[in-house]
Each structure stands twice: as C-alpha cells, then as structure tokens.
C-alpha positions, 0 to 999 in steps of 0.5 A, a space after each residue: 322139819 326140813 332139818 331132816 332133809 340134809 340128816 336123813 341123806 347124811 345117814 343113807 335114808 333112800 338106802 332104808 327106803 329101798 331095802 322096805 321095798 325088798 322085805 316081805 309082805 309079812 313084814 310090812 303088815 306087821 309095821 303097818 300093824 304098829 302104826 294102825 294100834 299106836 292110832 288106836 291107842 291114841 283114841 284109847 288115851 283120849 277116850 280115857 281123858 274124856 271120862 275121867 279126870 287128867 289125875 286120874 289117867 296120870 295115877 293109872 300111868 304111873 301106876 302101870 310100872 309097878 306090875 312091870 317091875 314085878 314082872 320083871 323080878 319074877 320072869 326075867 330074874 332082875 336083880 332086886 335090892 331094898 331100894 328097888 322094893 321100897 319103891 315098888 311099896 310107896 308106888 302102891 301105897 300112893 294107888 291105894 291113897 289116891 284111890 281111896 281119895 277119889 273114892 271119898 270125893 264119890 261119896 260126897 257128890 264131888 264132880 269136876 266141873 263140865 267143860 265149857 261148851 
C-alpha cells in the first residue's frame, strides 16, 4: 500500500480531498450512505454463505445476470442477437437443473457435513 503514496500525489489526490470538503452536506451522506449498504451487503453475503452451501450462493450470482440481461432488452431497448438469447436459455436451464438437484439431495436427507468446531 504504500505504492499509493507516490501514485495518489502524481494524479493530485490532496486536490479530490479539498474539492470532498467543498461538497454539500447532502453529498456526503449519500457517499457515506454507499459505504454503510457495501458493509451491510457484506453481512448479507456472509449470512447467505452460513445458511446454505458455497454452490448454492455462487448458482444464486450467476443466476442473477440473467434477469439484468432481460432488463436491459425490455427497458433499455439493448440489441438482442441469437447468441445473446441462446445464453440467456442455457442460464436458465442450468437454474432450473441445479435447483432440481438441490431439491433431490432434500428429499434424500443429504446435508453437507457441519464444520469443524
């Protein structure tokens, strides 16, 4: 970290410094506001991993994307092509397998072992 140093006086960070001290109360609380949600996202993302299975949360992440993809073709008029569709349908497909795997290993009683104390 102390790298920084030199890079942060090359590219002026004592001027961003002083023009933070000239913004508004309002934007300040907004900034602050961004860094107490990433902690308590943080948390989130903990709390997820706690409960259920490092497999589980990672098929939730990438599972994600695809209603932003959609999003974007029905709100922001994104150009769709036949690939872009084609992913968008082994995405979900993936989501619907896993989540029928996961639901077999329920039936069955499997659980992942407890962590060692």
């Amino acid at each position: 970290l102390l790298w920084l140093i030199p890079v942060g006086i090359c590219e002026g960070i004592f001027k961003t410094v002083e023009d933070f001290a000239t913004q508004t109360l309002t934007f300040k609380l907004v900034l602050l506001s961004t860094g107490v949600n990433s902690i308590l996202m943080f948390l989130a993302t903990i709390w997820c991993l706690e409960r259920t299975s490092g497999s589980t949360y990672s098929m939730v992440g990438a599972l994600n994307k695809i209603p932003i993809a959609l999003m974007g073709y029905i709100f922001f008029n994104a150009p769709a092509n036949v690939n872009n569709l084609v992913g968008i349908c082994i995405g979900l497909i993936g989501g619907i397998v896993f989540t029928l795997a996961k639901l077999s290993e329920m039936r069955k009683g499997y659980h992942e072992p407890p962590p060692p104390p």
